[in-house]
Backbone and ligand atoms as CSV (ligand in chain L), in Angstrom:
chain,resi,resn,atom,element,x,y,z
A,1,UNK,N,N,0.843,-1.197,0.000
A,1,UNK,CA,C,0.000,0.000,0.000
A,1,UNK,C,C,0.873,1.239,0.000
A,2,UNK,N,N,0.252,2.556,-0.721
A,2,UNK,CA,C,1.349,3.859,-0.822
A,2,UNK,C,C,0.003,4.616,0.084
A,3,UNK,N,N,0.798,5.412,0.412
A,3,UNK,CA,C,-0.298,6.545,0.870
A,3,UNK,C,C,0.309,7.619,0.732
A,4,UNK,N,N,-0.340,8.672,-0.215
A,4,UNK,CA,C,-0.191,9.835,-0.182
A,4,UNK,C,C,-0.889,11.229,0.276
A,5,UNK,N,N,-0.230,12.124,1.320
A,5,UNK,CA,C,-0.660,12.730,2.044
A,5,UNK,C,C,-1.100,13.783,0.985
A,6,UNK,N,N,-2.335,14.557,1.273
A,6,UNK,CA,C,-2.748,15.899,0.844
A,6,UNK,C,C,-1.417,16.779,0.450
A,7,UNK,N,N,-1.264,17.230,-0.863
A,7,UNK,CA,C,-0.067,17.822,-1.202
A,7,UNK,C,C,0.191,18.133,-2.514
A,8,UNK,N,N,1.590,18.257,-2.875
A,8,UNK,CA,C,1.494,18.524,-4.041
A,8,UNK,C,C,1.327,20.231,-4.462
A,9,UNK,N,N,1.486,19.709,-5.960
A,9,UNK,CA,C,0.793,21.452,-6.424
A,9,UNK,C,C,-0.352,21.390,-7.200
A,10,UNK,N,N,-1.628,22.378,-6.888
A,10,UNK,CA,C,-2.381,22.240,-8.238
A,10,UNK,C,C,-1.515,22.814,-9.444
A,11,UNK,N,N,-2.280,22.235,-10.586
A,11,UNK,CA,C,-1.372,22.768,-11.684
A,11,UNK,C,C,-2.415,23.723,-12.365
A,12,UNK,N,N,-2.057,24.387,-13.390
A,12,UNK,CA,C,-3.157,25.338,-14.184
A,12,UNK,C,C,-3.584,24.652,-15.771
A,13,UNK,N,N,-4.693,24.491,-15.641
A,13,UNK,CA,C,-4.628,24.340,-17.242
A,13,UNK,C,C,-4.047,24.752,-18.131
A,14,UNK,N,N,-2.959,24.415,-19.305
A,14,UNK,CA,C,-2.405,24.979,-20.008
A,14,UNK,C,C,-3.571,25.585,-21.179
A,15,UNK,N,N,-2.939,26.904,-21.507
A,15,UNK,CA,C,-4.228,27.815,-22.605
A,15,UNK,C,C,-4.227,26.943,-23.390
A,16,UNK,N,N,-2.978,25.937,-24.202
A,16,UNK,CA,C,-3.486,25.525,-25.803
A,16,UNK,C,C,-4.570,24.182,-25.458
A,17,UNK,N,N,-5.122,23.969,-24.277
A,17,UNK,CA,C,-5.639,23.061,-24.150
A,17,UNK,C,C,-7.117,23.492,-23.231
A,18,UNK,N,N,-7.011,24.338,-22.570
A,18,UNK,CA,C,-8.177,24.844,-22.114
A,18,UNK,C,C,-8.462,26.351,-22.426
A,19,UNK,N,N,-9.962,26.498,-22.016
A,19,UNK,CA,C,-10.267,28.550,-22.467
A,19,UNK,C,C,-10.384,28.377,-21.130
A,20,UNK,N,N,-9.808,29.624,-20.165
A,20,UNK,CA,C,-10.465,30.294,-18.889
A,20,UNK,C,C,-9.694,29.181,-18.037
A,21,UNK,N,N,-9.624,29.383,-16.921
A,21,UNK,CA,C,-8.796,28.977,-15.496
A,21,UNK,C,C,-9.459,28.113,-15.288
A,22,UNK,N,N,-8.237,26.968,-15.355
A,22,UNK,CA,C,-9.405,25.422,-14.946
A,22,UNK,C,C,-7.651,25.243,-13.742
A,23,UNK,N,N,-8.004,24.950,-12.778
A,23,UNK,CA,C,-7.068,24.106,-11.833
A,23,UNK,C,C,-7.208,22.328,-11.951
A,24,UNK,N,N,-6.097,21.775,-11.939
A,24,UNK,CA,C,-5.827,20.308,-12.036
A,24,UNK,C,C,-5.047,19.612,-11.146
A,25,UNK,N,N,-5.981,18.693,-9.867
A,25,UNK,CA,C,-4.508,17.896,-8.913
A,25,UNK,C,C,-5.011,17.097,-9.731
A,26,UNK,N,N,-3.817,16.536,-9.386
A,26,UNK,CA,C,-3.357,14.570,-10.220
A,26,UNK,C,C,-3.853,13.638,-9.153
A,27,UNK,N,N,-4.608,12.848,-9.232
A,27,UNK,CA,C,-4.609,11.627,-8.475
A,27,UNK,C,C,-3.653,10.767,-8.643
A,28,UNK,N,N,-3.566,10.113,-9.880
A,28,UNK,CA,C,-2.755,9.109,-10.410
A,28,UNK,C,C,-2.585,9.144,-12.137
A,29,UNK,N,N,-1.010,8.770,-12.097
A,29,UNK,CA,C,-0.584,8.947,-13.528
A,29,UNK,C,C,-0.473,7.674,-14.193
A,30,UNK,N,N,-0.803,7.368,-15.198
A,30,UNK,CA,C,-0.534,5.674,-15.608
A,30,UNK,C,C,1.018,5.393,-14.944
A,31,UNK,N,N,1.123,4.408,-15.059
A,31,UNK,CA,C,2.853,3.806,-14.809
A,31,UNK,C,C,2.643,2.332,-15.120
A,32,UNK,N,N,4.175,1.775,-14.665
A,32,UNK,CA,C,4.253,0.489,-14.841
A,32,UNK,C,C,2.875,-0.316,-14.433
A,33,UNK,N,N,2.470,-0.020,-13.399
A,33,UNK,CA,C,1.564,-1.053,-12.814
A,33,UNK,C,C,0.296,-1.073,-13.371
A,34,UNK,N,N,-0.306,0.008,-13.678
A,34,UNK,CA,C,-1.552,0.282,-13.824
A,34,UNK,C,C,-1.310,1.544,-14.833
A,35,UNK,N,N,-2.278,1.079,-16.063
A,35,UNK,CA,C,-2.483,2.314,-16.917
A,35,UNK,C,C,-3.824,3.615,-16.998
A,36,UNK,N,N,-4.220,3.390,-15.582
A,36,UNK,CA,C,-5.239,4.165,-15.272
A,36,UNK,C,C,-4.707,5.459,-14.938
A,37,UNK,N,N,-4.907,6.819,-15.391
A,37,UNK,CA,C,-4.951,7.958,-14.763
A,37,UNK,C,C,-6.429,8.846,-14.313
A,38,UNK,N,N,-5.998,9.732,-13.255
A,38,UNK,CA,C,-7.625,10.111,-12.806
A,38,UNK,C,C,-6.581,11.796,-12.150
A,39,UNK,N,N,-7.795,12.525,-12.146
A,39,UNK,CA,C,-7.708,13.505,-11.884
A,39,UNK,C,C,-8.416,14.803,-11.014
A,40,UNK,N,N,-8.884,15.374,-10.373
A,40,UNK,CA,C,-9.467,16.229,-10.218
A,40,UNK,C,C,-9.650,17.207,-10.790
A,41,UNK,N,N,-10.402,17.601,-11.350
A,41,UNK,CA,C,-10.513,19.378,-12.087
A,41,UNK,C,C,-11.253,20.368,-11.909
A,42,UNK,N,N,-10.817,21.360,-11.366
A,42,UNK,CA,C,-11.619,22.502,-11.544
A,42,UNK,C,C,-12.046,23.679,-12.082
A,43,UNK,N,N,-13.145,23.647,-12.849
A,43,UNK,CA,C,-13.035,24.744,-14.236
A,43,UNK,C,C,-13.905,26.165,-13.341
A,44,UNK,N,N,-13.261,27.347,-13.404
A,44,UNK,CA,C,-13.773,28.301,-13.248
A,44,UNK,C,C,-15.352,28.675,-14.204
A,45,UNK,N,N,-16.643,29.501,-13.846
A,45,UNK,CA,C,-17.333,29.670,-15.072
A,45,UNK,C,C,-16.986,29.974,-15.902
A,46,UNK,N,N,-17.591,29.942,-17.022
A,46,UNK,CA,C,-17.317,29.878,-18.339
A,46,UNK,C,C,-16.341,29.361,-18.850
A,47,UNK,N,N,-15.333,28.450,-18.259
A,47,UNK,CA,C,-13.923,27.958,-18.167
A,47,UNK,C,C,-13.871,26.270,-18.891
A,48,UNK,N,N,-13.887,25.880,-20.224
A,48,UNK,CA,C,-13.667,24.865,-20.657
A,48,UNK,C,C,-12.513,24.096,-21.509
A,49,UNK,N,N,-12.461,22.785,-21.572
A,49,UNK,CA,C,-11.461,22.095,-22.204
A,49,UNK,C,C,-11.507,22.853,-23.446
A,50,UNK,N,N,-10.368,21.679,-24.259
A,50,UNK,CA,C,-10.830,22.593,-25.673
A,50,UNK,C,C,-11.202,21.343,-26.151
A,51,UNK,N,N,-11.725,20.887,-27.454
A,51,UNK,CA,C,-12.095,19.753,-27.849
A,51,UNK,C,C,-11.107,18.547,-28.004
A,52,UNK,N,N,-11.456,17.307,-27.699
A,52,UNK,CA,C,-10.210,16.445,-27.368
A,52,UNK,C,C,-11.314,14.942,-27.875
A,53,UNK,N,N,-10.424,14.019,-27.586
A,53,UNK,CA,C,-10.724,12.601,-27.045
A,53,UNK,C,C,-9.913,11.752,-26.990
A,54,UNK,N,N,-10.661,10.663,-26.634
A,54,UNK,CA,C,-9.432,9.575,-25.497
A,54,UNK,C,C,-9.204,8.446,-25.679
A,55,UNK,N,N,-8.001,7.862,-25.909
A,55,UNK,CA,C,-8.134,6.629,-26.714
A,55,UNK,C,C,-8.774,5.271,-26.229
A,56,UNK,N,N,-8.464,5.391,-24.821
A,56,UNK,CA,C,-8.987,4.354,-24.289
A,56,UNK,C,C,-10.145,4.719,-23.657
A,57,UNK,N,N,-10.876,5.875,-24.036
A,57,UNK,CA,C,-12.333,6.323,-23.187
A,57,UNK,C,C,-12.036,7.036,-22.037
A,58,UNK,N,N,-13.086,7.448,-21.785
A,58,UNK,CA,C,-13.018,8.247,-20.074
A,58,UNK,C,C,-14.246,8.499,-19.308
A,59,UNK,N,N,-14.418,8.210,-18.254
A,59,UNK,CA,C,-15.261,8.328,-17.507
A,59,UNK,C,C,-15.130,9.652,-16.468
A,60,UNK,N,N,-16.207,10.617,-16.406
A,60,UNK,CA,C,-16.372,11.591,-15.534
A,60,UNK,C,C,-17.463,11.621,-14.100
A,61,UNK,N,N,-16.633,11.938,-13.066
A,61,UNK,CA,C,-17.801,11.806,-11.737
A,61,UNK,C,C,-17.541,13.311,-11.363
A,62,UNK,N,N,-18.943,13.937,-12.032
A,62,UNK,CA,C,-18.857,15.386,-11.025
A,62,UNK,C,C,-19.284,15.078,-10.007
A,63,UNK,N,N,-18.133,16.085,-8.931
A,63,UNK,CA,C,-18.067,16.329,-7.651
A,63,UNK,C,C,-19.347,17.703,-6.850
A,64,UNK,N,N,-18.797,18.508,-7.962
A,64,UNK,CA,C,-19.595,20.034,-7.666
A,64,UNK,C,C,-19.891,20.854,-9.081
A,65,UNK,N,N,-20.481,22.254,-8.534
A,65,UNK,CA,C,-20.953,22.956,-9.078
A,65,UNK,C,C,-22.130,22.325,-10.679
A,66,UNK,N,N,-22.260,23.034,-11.063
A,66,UNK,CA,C,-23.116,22.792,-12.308
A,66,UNK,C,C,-21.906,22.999,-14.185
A,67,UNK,N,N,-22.277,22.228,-14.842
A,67,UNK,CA,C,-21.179,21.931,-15.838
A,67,UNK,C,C,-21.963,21.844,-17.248
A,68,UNK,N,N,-21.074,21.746,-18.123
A,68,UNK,CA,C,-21.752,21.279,-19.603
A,68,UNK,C,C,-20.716,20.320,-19.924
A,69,UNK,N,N,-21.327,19.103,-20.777
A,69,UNK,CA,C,-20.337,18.607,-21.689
A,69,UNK,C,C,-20.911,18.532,-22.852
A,70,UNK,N,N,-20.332,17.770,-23.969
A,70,UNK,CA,C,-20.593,17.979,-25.361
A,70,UNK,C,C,-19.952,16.635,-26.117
A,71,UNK,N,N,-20.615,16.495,-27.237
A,71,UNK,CA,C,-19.701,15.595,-27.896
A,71,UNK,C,C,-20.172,16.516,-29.435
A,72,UNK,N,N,-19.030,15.996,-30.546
A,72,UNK,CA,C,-19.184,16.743,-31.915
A,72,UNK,C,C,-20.725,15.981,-32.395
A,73,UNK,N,N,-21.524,17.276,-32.715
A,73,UNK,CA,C,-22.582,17.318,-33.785
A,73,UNK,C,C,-23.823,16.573,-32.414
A,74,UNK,N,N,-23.613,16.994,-31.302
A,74,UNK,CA,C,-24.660,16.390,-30.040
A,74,UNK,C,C,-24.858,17.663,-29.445
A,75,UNK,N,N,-26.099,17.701,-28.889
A,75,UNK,CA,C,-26.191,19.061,-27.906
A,75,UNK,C,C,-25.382,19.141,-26.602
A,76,UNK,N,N,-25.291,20.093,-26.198
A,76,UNK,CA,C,-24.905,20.250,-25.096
A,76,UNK,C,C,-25.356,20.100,-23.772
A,77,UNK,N,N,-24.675,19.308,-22.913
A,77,UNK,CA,C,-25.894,18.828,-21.681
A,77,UNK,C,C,-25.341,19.296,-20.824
A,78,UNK,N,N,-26.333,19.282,-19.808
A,78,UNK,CA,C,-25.723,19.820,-18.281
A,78,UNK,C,C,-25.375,18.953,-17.381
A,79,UNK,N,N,-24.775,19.249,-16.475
A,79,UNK,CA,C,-23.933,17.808,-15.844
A,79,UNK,C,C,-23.983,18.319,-14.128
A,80,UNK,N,N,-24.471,17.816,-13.122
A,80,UNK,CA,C,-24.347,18.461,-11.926
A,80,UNK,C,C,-23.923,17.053,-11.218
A,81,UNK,N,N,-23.343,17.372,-9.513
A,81,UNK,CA,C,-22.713,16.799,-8.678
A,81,UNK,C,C,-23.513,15.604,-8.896
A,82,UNK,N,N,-22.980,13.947,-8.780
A,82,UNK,CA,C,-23.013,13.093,-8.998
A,82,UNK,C,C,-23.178,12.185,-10.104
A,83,UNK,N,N,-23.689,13.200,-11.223
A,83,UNK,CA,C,-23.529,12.515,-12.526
A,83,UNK,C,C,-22.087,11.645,-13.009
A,84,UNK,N,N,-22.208,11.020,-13.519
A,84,UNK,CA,C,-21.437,10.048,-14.403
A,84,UNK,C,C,-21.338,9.964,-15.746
A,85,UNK,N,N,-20.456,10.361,-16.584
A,85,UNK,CA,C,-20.225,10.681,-17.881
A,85,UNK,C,C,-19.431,9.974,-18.403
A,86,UNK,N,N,-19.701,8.628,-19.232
A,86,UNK,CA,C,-18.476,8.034,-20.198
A,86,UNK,C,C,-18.488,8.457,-21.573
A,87,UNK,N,N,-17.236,8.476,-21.694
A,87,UNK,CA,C,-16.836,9.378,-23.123
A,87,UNK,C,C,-16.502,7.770,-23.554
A,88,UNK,N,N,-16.701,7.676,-24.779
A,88,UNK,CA,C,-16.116,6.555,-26.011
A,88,UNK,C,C,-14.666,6.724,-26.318
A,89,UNK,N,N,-14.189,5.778,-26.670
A,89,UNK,CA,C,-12.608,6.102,-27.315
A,89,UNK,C,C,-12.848,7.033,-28.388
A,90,UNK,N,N,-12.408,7.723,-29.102
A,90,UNK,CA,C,-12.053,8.133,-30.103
A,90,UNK,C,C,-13.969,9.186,-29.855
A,91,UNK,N,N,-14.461,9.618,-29.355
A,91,UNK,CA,C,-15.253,10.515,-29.398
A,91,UNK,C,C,-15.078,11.986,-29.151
A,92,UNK,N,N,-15.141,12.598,-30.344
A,92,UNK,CA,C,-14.968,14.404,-29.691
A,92,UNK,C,C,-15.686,14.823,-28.883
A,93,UNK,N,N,-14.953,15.514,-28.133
A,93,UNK,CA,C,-16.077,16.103,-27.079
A,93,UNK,C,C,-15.054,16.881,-26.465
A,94,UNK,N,N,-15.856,17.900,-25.337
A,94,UNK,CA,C,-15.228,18.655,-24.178
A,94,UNK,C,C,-16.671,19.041,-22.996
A,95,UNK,N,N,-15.355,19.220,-22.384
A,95,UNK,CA,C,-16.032,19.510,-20.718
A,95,UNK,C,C,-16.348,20.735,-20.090
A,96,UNK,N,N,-16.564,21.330,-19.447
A,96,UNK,CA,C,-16.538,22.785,-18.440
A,96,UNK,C,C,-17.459,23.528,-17.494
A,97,UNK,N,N,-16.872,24.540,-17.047
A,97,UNK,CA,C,-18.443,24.669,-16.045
A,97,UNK,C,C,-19.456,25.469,-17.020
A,98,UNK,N,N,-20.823,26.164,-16.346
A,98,UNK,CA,C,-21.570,26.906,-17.267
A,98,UNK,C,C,-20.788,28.156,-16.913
A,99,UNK,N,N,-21.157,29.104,-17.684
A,99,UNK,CA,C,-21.444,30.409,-17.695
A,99,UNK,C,C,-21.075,31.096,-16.393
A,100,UNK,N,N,-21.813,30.860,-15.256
A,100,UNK,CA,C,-22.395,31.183,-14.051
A,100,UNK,C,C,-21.778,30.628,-12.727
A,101,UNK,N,N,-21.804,29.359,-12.725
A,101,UNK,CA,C,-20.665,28.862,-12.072
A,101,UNK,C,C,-19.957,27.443,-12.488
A,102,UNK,N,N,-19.127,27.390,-10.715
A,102,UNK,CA,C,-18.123,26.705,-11.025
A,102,UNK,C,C,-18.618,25.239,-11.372
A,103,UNK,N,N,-17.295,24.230,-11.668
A,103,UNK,CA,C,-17.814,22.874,-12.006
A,103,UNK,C,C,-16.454,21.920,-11.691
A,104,UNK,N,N,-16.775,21.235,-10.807
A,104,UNK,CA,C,-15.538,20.553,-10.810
A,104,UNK,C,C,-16.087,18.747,-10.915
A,105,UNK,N,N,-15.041,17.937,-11.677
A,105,UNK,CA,C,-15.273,16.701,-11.965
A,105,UNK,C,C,-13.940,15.994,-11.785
A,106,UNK,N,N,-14.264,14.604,-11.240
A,106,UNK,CA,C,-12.693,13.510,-11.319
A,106,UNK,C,C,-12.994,12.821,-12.898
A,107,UNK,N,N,-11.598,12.735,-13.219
A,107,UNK,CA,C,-11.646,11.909,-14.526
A,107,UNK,C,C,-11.260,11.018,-14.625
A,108,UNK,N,N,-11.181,10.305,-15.261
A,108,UNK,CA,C,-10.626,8.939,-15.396
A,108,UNK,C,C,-10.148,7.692,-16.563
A,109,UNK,N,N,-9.020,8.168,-16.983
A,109,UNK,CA,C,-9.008,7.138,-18.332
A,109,UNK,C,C,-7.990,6.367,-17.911
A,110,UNK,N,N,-7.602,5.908,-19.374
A,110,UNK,CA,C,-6.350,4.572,-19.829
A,110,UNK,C,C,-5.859,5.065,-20.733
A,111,UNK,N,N,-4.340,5.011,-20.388
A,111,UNK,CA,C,-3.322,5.414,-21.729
A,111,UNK,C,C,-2.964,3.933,-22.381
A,112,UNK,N,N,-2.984,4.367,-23.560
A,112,UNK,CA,C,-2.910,3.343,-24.727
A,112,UNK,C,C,-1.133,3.269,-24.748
A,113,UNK,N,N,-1.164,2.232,-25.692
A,113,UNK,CA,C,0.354,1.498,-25.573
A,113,UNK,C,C,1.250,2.431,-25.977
A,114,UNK,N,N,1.667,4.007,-26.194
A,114,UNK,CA,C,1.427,4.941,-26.296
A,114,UNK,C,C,2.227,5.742,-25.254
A,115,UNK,N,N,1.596,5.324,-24.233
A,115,UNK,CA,C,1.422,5.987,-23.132
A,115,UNK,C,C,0.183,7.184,-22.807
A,116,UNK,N,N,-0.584,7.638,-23.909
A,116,UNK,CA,C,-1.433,8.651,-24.679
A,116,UNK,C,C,-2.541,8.211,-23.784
A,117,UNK,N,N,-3.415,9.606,-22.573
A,117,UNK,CA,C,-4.213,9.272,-22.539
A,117,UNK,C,C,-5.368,9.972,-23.151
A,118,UNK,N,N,-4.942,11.446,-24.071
A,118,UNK,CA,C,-5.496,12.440,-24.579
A,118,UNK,C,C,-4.900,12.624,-25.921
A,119,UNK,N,N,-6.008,13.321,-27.142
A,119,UNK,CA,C,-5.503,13.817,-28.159
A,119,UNK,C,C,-6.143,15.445,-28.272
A,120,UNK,N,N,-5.296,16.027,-28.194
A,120,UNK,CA,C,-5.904,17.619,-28.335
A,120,UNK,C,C,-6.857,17.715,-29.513
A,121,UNK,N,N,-7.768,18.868,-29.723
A,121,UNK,CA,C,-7.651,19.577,-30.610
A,121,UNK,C,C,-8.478,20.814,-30.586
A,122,UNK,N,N,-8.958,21.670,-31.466
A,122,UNK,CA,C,-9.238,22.882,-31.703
A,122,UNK,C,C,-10.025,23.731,-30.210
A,123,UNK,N,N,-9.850,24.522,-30.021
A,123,UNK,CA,C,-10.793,25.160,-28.790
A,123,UNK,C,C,-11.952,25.032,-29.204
A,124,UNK,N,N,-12.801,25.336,-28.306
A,124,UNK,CA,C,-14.177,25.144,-28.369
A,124,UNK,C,C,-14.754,26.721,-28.326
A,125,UNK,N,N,-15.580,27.262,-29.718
A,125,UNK,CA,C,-15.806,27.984,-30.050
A,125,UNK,C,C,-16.776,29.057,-28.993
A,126,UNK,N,N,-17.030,30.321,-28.603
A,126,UNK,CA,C,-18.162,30.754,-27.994
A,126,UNK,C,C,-19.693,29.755,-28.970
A,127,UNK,N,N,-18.986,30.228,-29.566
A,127,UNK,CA,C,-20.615,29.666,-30.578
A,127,UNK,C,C,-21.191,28.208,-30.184
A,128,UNK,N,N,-20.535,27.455,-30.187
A,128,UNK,CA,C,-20.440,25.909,-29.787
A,128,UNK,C,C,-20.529,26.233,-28.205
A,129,UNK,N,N,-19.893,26.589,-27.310
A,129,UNK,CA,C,-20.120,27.039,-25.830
A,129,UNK,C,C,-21.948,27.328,-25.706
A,130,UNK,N,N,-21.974,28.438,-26.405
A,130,UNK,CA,C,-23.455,28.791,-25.868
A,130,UNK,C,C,-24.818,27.868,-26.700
A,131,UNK,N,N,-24.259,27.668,-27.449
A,131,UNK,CA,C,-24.991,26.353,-28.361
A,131,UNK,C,C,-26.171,25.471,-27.440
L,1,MN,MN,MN,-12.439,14.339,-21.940
């Protein structure tokens, strides 16, 4: 057994990957043992990923506030504390809070042989946001 005490640094979302101040602790990073990573995140309002997906899928458990997610050419849904969100491998989509407030969710995927548990791509438009 490891135990790790409360610590660490949050990190900041990097811009080419998120719009607006999202904070990120790490739970766990794939490694030798296990190729699971999970995360905590917290997106400020109006504060979202930019469009992505995951090779081996991902599952989301919001914690708090009220959220949207999305997948390409699907509406946009709202997502509040206890929902459960699995993303498909290879499905576009992104995450974030609304407008108004905050939204925070744990994530959870598998990096592929790779090591890859994300593929970027384009930000997510206002237009597509308020969509
Ligand atoms: Mn995702």
């Amino acid at each position: 057994m490891k135990f790790t005490k409360s610590g660490g640094q949050t990190a900041a979302g990097p811009e080419d990957w998120f719009t607006g101040p999202v904070s990120i602790d790490g739970i766990r990073n794939p490694d030798d043992q296990s190729a699971v990573g999970a995360a905590h995140v917290r997106f400020s309002p109006g504060a979202r990923t930019a469009w992505h997906h995951h090779p081996k899928g991902q599952t989301l458990y919001v914690t708090d506030g009220v959220g949207y997610v999305a997948r390409r050419g699907g509406a946009v849904q709202e997502i509040r504390p206890g929902d459960v969100v699995y993303i498909e491998p290879g499905e576009e989509h992104w995450h974030g809070a609304t407008p108004d407030r905050f939204m925070a969710h744990v994530a959870i995927h598998e990096a592929d042989a790779d090591g890859q548990v994300v593929t970027w791509l384009e930000h997510v438009s206002d237009e597509d946001y308020a969509s």
